[in-house]
C-alpha positions as CSV (number, residue, x, y, z in Angstrom):
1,X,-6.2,-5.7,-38.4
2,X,-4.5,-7.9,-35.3
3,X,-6.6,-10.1,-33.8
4,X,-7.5,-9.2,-29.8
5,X,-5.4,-11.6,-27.6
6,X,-7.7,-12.9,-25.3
7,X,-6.9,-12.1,-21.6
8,X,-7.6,-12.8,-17.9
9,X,-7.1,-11.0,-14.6
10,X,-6.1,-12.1,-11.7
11,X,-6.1,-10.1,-8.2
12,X,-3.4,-11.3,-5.6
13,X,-2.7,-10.1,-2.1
14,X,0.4,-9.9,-1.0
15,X,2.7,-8.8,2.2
16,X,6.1,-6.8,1.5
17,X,8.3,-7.2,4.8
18,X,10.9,-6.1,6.2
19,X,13.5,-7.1,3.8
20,X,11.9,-5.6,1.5
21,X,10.3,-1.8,3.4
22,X,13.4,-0.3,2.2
23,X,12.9,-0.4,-2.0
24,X,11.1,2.2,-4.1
25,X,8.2,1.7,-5.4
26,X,9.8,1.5,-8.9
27,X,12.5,-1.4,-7.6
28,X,9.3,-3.2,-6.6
29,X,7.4,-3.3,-9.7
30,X,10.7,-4.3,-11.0
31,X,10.7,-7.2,-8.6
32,X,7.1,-8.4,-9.6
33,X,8.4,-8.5,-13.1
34,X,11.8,-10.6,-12.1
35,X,9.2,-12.9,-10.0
36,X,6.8,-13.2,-12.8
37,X,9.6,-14.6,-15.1
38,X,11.3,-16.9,-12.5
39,X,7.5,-18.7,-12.1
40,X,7.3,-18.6,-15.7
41,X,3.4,-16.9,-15.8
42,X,2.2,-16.0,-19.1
43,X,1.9,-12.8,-18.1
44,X,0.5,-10.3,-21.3
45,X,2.3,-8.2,-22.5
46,X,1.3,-3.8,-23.6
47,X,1.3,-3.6,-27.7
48,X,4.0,-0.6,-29.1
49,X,7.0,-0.2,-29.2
50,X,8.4,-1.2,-25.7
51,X,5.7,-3.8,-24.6
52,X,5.7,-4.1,-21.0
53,X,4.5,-7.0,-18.1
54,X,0.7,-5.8,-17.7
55,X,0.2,-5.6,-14.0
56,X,-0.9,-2.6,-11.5
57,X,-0.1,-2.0,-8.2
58,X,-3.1,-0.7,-5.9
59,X,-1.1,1.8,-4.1
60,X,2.7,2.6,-3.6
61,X,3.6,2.2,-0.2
62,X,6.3,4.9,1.4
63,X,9.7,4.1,1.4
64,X,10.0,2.2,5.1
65,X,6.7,1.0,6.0
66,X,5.7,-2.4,5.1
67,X,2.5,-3.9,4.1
68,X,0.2,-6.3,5.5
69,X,-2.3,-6.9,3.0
70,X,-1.0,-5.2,-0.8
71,X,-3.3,-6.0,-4.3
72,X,-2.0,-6.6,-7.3
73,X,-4.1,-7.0,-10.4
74,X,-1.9,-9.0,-13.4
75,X,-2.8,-9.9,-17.0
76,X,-2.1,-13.4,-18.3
77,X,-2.1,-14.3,-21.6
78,X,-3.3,-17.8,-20.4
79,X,-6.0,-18.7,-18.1
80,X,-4.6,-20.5,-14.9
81,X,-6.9,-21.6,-11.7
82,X,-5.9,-19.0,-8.7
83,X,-4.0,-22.1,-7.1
84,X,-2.2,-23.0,-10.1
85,X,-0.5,-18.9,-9.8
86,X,-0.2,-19.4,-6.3
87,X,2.0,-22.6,-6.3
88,X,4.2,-21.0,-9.0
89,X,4.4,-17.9,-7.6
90,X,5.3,-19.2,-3.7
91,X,8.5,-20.7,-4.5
92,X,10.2,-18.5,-6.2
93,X,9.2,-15.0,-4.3
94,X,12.1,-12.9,-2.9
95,X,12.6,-13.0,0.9
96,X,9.9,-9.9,2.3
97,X,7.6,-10.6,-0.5
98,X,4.9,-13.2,0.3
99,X,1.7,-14.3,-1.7
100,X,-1.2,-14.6,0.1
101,X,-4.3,-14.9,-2.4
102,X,-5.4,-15.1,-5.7
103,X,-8.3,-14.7,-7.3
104,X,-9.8,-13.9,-10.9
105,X,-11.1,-10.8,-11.8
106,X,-13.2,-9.5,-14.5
107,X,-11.4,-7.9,-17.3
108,X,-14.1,-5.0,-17.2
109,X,-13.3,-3.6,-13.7
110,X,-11.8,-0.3,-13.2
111,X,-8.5,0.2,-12.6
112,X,-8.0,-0.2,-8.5
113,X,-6.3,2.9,-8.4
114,X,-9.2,4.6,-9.0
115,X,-11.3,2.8,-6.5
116,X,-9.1,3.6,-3.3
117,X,-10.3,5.2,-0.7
118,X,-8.4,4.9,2.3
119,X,-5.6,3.2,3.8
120,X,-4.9,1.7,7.3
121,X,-1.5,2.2,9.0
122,X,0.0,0.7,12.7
123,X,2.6,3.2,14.2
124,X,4.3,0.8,17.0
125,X,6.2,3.7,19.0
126,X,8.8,3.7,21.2
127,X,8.7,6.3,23.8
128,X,8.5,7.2,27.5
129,X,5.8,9.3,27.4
130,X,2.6,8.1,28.5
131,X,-0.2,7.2,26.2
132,X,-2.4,9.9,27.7
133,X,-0.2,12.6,27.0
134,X,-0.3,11.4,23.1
135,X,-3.8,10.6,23.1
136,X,-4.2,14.4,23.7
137,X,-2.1,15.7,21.0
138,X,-4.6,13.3,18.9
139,X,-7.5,14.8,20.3
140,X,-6.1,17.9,19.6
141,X,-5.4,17.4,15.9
142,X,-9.0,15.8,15.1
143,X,-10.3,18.8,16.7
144,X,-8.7,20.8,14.3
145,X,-10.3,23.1,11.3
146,X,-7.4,22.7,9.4
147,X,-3.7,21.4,9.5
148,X,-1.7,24.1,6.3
149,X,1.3,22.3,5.6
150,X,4.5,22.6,2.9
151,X,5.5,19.2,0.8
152,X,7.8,19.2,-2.2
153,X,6.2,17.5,-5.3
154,X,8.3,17.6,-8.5
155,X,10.9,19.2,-7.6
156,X,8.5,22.2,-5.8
157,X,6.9,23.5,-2.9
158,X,3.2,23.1,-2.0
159,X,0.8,23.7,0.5
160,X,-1.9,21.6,1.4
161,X,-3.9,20.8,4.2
162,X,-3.7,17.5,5.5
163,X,-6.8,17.6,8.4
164,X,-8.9,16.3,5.4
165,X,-7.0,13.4,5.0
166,X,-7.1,12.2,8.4
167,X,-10.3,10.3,8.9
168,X,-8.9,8.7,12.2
169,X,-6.7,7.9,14.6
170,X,-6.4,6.0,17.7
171,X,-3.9,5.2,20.9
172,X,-3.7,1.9,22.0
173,X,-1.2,-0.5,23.9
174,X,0.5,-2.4,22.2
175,X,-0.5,-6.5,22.8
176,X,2.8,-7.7,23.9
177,X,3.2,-4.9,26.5
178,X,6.0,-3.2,24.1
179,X,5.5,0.0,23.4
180,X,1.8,2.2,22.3
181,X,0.4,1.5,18.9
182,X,-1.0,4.6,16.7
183,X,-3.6,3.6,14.0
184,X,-4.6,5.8,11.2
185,X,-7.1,5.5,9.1
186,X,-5.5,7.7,5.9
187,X,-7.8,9.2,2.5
188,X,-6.0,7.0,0.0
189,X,-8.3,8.0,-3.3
190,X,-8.1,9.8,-6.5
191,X,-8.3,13.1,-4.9
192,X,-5.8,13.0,-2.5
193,X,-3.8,10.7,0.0
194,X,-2.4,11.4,3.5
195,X,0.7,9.5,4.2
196,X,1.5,8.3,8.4
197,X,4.6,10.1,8.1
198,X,3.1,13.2,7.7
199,X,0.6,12.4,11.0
200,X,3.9,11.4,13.0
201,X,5.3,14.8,12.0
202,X,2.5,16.8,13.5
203,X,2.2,14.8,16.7
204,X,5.5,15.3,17.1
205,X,5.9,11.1,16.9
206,X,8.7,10.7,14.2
207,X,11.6,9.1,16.1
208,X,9.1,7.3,18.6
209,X,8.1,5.4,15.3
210,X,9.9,2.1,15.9
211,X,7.9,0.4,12.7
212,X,5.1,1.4,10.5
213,X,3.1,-1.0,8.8
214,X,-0.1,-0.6,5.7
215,X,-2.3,-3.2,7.3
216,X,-5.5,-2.6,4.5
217,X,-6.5,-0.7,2.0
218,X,-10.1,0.1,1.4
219,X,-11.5,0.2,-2.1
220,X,-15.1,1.7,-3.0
221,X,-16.5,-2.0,-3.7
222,X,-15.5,-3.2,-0.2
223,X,-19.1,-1.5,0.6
């Protein structure tokens, strides 16, 4: 029988930009495992017959919108202090990814997938129309039983209903005096996940969205 390789996790948080808002999901994992390489982690590696860099994302983030504050959760063969994986992993990250914690984990912790909950976005939006006239259409939405809508998933057509998966929104001026910010506060958990673009849609926001940015994710333990 082969002996168990001994293992330890380690959480980062991380930031993908704007160089980077444009890649898949999929290109980015295949970043991580580029970046892992160049900073030379002994990262573990999955038993059979095509043994893959152990690591999980928390969440994919939509094709466009960047991320403030992104976890990672990555197996290593070898134990290294939190600020040992930070100073390798620093200098050789791609432009729009940056590294901004680490911190050890224990092995026996669920998967973080499974402990999302939600997920925090910033529309910054570009428009003429006042704030007050938006703030209504939000009002108007939160007020509502229901919102049916049509999505495709796998090459078909569903329904759904995405009122559920609003748990709130807000309409603010922006800081610098540039524009009104939208937040949203989107279910982001096993049992479905709203995404901002879908929000935008309804308020009729989409080409007022100059940027959209993830700025945290909430996980189950964060209580």
């Amino acid at each position: 029988m082969q002996e168990q390789q001994e293992l330890w996790r380690v959480r980062l948080t991380f930031a993908k930009g704007e160089a980077l808002k444009y890649i898949s999901h999929l290109d980015l994992a295949r970043a991580w495992e580029r970046l892992f390489r160049r900073a030379g982690l002994p990262v573990a590696y999955s038993q059979g017959f095509n043994p893959r860099p152990r690591f999980q994302i928390a969440s994919g983030l939509p094709v466009g919108v960047t991320g403030r504050a992104e976890l990672l959760d990555v197996w290593l063969a070898e134990r290294l202090a939190p600020d040992e994986v930070l100073a390798r992993l620093g200098p050789a990250s791609p432009p729009g990814l940056e590294i901004l914690a680490a911190e050890e984990v224990d092995l026996r912790a669920p998967a973080l997938q499974a402990r999302m909950q939600a997920a925090d976005y910033v529309a910054v939006l570009n428009t003429a129309e006042p704030a007050e006239a938006i703030r209504t259409r939000v009002e108007a939405l939160l007020a509502a039983p229901s919102l049916p809508r049509q999505r495709h998933h796998k090459g078909k057509q569903q329904s759904y209903d995405l009122r559920p998966l609003v748990q709130s929104l807000a309409v603010r001026p922006a800081p610098s005096g540039g524009g009104i910010l939208l937040e949203m506060r989107l279910q982001a958990s096993p049992e479905g996940a709203g995404r901002p673009d879908q929000v935008l849609d309804v308020l009729g926001l989409t080409l007022a969205a100059r940027s959209v940015e993830r700025t945290k994710l909430h996980f189950d333990f964060d209580k």
